[in-house]
C-alpha positions as CSV (number, residue, x, y, z in Angstrom):
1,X,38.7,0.2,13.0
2,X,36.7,-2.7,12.2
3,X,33.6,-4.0,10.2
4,X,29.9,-4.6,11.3
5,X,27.8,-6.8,8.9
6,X,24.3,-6.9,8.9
7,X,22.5,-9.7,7.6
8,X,18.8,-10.0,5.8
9,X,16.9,-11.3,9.3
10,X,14.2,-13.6,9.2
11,X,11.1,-12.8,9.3
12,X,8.9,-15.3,10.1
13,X,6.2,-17.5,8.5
14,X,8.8,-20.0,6.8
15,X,9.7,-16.9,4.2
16,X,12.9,-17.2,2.7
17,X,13.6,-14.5,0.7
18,X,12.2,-10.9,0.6
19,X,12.4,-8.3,-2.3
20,X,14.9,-5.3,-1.7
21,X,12.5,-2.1,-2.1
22,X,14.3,0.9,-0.9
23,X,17.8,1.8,-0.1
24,X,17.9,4.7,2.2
25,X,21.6,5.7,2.5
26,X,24.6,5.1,-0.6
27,X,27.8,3.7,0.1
28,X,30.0,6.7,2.5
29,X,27.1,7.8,4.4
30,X,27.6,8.4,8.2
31,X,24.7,6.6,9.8
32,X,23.8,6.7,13.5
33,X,22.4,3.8,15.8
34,X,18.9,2.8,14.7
35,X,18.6,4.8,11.8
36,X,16.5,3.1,8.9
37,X,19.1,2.1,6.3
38,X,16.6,0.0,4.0
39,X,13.5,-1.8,3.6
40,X,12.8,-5.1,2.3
41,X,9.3,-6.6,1.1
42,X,7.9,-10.0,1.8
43,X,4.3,-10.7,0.5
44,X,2.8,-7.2,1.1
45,X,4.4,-6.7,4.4
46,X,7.7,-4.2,4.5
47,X,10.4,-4.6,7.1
48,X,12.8,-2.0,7.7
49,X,16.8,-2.3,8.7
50,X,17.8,0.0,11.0
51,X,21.2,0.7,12.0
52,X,22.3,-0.9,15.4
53,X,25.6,0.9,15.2
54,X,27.3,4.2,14.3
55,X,29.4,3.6,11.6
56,X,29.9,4.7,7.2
57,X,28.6,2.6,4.6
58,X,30.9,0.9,2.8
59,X,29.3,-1.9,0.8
60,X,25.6,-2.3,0.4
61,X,24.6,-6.0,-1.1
62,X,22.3,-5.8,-3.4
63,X,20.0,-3.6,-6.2
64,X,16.3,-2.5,-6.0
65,X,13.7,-5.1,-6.8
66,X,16.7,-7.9,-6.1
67,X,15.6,-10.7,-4.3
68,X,17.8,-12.2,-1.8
69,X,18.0,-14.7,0.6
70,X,17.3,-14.7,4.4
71,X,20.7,-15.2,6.3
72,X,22.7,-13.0,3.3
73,X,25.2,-10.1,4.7
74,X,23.3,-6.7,2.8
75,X,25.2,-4.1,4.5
76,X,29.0,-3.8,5.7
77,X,29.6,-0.8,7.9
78,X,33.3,0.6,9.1
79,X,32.8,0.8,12.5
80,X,35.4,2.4,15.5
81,X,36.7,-0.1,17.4
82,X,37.4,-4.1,16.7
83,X,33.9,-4.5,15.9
84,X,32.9,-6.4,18.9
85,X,29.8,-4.5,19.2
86,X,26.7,-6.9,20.5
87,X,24.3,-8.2,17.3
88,X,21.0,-6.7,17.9
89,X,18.2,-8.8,18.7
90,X,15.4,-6.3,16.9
91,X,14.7,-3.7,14.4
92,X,11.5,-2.4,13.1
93,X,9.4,-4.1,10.9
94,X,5.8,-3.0,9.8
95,X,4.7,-6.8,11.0
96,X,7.4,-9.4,11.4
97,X,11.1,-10.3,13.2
98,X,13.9,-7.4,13.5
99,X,16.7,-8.0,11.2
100,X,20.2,-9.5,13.6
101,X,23.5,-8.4,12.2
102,X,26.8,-9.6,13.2
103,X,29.9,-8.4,14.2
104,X,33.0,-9.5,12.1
105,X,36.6,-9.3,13.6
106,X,38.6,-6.1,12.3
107,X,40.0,-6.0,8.8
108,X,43.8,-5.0,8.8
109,X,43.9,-1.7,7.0
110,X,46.8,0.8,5.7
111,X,47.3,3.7,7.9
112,X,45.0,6.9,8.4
113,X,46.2,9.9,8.0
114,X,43.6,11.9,8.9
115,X,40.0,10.8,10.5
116,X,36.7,11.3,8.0
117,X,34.7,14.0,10.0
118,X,31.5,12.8,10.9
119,X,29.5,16.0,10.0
120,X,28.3,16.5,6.7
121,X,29.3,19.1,4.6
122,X,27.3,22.3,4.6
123,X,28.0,22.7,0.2
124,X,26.5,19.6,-0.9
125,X,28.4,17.7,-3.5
126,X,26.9,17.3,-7.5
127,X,28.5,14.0,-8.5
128,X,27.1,14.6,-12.0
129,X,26.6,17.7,-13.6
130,X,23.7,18.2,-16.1
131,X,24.2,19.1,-19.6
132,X,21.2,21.0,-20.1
133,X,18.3,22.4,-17.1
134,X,15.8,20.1,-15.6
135,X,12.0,20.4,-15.1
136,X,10.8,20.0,-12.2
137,X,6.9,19.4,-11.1
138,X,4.9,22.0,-8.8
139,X,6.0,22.4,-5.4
140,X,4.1,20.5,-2.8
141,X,1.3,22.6,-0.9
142,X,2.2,23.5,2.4
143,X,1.7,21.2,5.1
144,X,2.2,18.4,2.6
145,X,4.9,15.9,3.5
146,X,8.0,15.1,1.3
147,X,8.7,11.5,1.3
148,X,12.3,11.4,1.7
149,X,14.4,8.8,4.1
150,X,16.4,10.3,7.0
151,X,19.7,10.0,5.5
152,X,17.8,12.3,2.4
153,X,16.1,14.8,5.2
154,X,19.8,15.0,6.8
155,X,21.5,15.8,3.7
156,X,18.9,18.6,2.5
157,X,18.8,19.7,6.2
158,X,22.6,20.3,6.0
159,X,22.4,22.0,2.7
160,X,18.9,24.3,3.8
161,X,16.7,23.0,1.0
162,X,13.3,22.7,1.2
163,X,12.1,18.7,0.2
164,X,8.6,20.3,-0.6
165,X,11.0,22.0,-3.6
166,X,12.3,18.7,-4.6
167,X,10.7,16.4,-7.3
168,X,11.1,12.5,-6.1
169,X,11.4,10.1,-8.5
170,X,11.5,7.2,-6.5
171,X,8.5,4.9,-5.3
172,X,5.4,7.2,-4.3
173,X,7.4,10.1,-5.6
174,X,10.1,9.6,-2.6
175,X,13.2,11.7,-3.0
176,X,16.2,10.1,-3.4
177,X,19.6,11.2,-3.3
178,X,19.8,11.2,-7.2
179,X,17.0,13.5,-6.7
180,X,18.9,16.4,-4.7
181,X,22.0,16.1,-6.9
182,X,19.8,17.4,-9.6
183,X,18.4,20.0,-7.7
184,X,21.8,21.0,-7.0
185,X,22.7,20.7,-10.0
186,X,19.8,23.4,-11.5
187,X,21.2,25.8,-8.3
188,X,18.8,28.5,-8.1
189,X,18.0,28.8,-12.1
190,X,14.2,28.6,-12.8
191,X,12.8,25.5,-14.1
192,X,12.3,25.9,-18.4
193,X,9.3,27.1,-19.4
194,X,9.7,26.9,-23.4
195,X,6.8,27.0,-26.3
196,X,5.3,24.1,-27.1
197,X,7.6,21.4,-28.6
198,X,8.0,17.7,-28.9
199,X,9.1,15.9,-25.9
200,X,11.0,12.8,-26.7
201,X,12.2,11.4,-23.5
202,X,11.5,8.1,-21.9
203,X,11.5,7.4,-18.1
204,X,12.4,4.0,-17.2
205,X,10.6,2.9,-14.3
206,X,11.5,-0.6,-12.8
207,X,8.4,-2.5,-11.7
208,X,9.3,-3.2,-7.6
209,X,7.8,-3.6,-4.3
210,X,4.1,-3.6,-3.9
211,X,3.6,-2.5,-7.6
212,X,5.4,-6.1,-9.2
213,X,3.2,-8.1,-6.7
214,X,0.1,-5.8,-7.9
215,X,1.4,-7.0,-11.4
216,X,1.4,-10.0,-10.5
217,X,-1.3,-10.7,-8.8
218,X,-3.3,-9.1,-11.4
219,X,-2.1,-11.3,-13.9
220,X,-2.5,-14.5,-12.5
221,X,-6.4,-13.2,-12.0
222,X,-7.1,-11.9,-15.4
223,X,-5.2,-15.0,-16.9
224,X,-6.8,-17.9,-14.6
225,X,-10.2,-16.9,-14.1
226,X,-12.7,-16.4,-16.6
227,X,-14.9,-13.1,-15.6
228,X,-18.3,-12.2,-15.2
229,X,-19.5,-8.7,-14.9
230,X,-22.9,-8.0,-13.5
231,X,-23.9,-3.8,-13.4
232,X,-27.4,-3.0,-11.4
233,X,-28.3,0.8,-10.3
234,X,-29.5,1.0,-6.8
235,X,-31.9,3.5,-5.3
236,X,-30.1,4.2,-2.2
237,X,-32.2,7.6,-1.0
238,X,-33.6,5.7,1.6
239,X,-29.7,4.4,3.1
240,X,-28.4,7.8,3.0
241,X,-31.5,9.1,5.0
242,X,-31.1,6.3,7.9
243,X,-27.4,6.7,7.6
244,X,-27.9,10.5,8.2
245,X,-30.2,9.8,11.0
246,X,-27.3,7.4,12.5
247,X,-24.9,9.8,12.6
248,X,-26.4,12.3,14.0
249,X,-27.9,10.0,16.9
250,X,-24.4,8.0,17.4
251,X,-22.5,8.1,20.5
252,X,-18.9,10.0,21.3
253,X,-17.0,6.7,21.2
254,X,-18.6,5.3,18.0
255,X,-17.4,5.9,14.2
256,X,-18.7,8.0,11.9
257,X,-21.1,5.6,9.3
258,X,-20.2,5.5,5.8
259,X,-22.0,3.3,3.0
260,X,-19.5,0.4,3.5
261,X,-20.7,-1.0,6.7
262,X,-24.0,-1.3,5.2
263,X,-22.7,-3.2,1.9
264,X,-20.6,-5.4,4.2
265,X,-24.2,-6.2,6.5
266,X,-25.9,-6.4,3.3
267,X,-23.5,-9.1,2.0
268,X,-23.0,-11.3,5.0
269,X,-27.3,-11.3,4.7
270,X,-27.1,-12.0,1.0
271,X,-23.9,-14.7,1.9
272,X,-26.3,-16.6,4.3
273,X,-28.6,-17.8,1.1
274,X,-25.9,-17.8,-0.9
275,X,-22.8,-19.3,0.5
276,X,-21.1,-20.4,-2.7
277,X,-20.6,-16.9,-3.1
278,X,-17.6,-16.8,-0.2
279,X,-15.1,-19.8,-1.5
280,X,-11.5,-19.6,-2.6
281,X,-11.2,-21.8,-5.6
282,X,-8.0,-24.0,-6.4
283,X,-7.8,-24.3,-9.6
284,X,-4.6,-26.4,-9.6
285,X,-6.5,-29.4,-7.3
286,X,-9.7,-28.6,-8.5
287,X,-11.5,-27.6,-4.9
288,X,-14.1,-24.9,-3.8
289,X,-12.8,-23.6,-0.3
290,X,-16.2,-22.9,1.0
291,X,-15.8,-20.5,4.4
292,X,-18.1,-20.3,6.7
293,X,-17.0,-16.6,8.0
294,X,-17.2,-14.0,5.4
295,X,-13.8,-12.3,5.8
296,X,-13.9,-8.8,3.8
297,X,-11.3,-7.7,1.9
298,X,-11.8,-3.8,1.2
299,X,-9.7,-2.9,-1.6
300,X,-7.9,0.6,-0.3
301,X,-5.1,3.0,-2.9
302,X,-2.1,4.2,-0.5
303,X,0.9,6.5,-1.9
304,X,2.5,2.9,-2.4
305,X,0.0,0.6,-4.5
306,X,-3.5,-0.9,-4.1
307,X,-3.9,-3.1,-1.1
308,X,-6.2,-5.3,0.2
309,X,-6.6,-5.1,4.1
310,X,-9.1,-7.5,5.3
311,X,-12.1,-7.3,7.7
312,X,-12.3,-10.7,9.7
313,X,-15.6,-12.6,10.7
314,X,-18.1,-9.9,9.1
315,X,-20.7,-12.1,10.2
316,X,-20.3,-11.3,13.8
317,X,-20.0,-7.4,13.5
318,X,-22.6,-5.2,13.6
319,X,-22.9,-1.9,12.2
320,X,-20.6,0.0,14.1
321,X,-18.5,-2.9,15.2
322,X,-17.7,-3.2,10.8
323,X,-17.5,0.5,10.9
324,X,-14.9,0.4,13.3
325,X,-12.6,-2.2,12.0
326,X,-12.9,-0.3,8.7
327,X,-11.5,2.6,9.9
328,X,-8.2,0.8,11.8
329,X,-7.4,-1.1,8.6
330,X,-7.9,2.3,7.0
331,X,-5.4,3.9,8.7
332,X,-3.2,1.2,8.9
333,X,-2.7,0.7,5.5
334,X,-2.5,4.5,4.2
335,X,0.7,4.9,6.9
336,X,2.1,1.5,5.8
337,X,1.9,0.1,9.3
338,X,-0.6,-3.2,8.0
339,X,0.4,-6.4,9.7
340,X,0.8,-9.1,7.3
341,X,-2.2,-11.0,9.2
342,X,-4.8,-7.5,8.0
343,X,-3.8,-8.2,4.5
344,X,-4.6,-11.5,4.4
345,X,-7.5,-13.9,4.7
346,X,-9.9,-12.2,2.4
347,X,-13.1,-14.5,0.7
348,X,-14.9,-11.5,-0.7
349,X,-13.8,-8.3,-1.6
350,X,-15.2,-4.6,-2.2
351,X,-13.4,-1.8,-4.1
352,X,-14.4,1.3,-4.1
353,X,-13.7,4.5,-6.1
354,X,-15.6,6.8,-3.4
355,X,-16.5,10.0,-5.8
356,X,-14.2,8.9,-8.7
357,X,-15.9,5.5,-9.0
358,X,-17.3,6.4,-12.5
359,X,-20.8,4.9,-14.0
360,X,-19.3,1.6,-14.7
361,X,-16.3,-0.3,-13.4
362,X,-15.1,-3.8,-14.5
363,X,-13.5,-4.9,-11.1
364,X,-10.6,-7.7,-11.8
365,X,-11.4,-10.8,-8.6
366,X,-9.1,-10.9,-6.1
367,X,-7.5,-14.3,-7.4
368,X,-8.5,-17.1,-5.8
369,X,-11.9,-15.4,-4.5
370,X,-15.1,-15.9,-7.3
371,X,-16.5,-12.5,-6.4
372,X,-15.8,-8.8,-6.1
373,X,-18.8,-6.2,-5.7
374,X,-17.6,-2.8,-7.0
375,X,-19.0,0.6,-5.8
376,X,-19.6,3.1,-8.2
377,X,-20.3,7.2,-8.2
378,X,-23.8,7.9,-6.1
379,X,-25.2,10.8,-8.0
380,X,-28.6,12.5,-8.2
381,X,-31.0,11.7,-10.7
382,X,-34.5,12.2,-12.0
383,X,-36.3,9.1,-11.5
384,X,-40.0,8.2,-13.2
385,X,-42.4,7.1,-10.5
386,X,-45.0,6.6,-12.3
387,X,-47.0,9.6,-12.3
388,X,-43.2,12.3,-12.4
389,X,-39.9,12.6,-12.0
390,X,-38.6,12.9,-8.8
391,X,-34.9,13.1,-7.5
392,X,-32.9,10.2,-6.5
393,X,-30.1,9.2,-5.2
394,X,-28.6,6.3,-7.4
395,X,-25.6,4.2,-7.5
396,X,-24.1,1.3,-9.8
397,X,-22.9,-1.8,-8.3
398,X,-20.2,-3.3,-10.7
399,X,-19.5,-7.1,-9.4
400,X,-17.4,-9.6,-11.0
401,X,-17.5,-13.3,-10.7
402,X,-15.5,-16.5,-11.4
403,X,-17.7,-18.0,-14.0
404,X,-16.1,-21.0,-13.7
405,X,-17.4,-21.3,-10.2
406,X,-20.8,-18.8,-10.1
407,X,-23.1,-19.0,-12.9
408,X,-24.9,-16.0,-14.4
409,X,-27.8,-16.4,-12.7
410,X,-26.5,-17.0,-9.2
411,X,-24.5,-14.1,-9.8
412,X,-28.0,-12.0,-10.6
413,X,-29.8,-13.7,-7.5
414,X,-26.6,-12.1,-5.3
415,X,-26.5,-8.7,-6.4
416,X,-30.7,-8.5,-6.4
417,X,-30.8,-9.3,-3.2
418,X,-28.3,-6.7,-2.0
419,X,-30.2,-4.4,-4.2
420,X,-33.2,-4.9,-2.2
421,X,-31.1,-4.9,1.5
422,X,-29.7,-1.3,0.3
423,X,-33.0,-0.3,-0.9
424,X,-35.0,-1.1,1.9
425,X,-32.3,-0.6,4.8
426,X,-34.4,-1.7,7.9
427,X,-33.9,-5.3,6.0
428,X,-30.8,-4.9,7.1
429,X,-31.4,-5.3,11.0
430,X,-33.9,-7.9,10.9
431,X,-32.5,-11.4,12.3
432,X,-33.3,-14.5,10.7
């Protein structure tokens, strides 16, 4: 027998640490070749370690939310042989470099007596009984995905239980191990359903992964910059009309319109007269970082966190071409496959609510940008026209501004002109 260590790999772009997110087997887990044994976080970009061995877990280096150092051993396997097994040269991160581990010569150890079977047991194992019966949430809806890693799926699979039964406490609500020893722990008795009656538990959640460097970020925005926040209603009966109209007219092989391609147009127009407007300010030496291409960030919510995936060179998209690249970082980032060059880059942003986005919003800048434009609720409403009331279709825009950087006014000049690009849409198209 012998030992295989894997180290944390580099991953490029002169990182040299990354935050330890997710473990995805325990120490005495069976693991096979390439199968996903953690996941590690660098900037918003997650790299998983898979397996390049079979092998059982017997040492994992380091706790969630731990940062550690590129080069550091984070997982010793027991292995069959003298462990000259080959280092792999990749794995498979969302964006970046595989991890490499390396073979270590075999450890003397006393003698076996019998070999550790490499199926799991059918009767799963409760390493800690429960003193009294746990709640668990609503089962997911069919067809709904339990987030669970494959050492989790393998275990339940073994023991024929049903994830969608299981309530994850993990990131995202992703099932853990701890997870199914409760379950088995309840066995088949019935969640509690009691009278009502004070609840006075408290659920310690550690802040990791995407959700610290939300935190953070966040923090650093609401404590360096000093916000503005400018509301306007915009009359956008007219939009959805020509938006209808586009839709209906577009070809097989190009994407379904939404607002947001129009805001984006709208901006880059509004941008032109405006450019102060598209900077990244450094408050530590005291420059503007004026761009010339307006690189939209569009603020998107995934199962993970709030991320920003980034629309590059707005200014030379059209319609359908922003449309398009809306969609792929869309998708991207709600299966956590966003490259770390997607997330970045940003000199504006948009967030959006879509139906939920409320009357109001006061949208925090997405530090060191000087200007988010929120999207609120479109609703219909009676508006006067002078001689009745007729029915509208109205939306708030909610935009914030570094008033350090954008004055009150400018910020009013900004918004009123997209007011009257989204009011009067064939604006919009006209060059010049």
């Amino acid at each position: 027998m012998g030992e295989y260590v894997i180290k944390l790999p580099d991953v490029g772009e002169g990182v040299a640490e990354a935050e330890l997110v997710e473990w995805h087997v325990r120490v005495g887990d069976l693991v096979r070749e390439d199968m996903v044994l953690a996941a590690v976080m660098t900037d918003k970009a997650t790299v998983e370690i898979p397996s390049p061995v079979d092998g059982e877990i017997i040492w994992l280096g380091g706790e969630i939310g731990q940062v550690i150092a590129i080069g550091s051993p984070i997982i010793r396997l027991k292995i069959e042989g003298e462990g000259h097994a080959p280092a792999p040269e990749s794995a498979k991160p969302a964006e970046a470099e595989q991890p490499k581990a390396e073979p270590v010569k075999a450890v003397p150890k006393p003698e076996i007596k019998a070999e550790k079977p490499v199926e799991k047991p059918a009767v799963p194992v409760v390493h800690t009984p429960l003193a009294a019966p746990v709640t668990i949430g609503a089962p997911r809806a069919e067809g709904d995905k339990a987030l669970a890693s494959p050492a989790v799926r393998l275990r339940a699979r073994d023991a024929g239980v049903d994830l969608r039964q299981v309530t994850g406490t993990g990131p995202a609500e992703r099932i853990t191990h701890e997870d199914l020893d409760t379950f088995f722990a309840r066995g088949s008795q019935k969640p509690v359903v009691s009278g009502l009656a004070p609840d006075t538990s408290v659920k310690e959640i550690k802040v990791v992964g995407l959700r610290r460097k939300i935190a953070e970020k966040m923090a650093i925005a609401k404590s360096h910059i000093p916000h503005i926040t400018y509301v306007e209603e915009i009359d956008v009966t007219s939009l959805e009309e020509l938006r209808a109209l586009l839709n209906a007219k577009k070809r097989a092989d190009q994407p379904k319109l939404t607002l947001l391609p129009f805001l984006m147009r709208a901006m880059v127009k509004a941008i032109a007269e405006q450019p102060q407007l598209n900077a990244l300010y450094d408050d530590d030496a005291n420059i503007i970082h004026q761009h010339g291409g307006v690189h939209i960030g569009i603020a998107a919510q995934t199962p993970s966190g709030l991320v920003v995936p980034v629309v590059k060179h707005a200014e030379a998209r059209d319609l359908w071409g922003c449309a398009a690249e809306v969609n792929l970082l869309a998708d991207a980032a709600k299966t956590g496959t966003a490259t770390r060059e997607q997330l970045t880059g940003s000199t504006i942003t948009i967030t959006s609510l879509g139906s939920m986005g409320g009357i109001v919003t006061t949208p925090v800048i997405n530090y060191p940008e000087v200007a988010i434009i929120g999207v609120n609720k479109m609703m219909t409403r009676p508006m006067w026209d002078g001689a009745a009331f007729i029915p509208r279709k109205m939306m708030n825009l909610s935009s914030s501004f570094d008033h350090r950087v954008i004055d009150g006014w400018d910020a009013a000049v900004f918004i009123q002109r997209i007011k009257t690009l989204l009011e009067t849409p064939a604006l919009i198209f006209v060059e010049g």
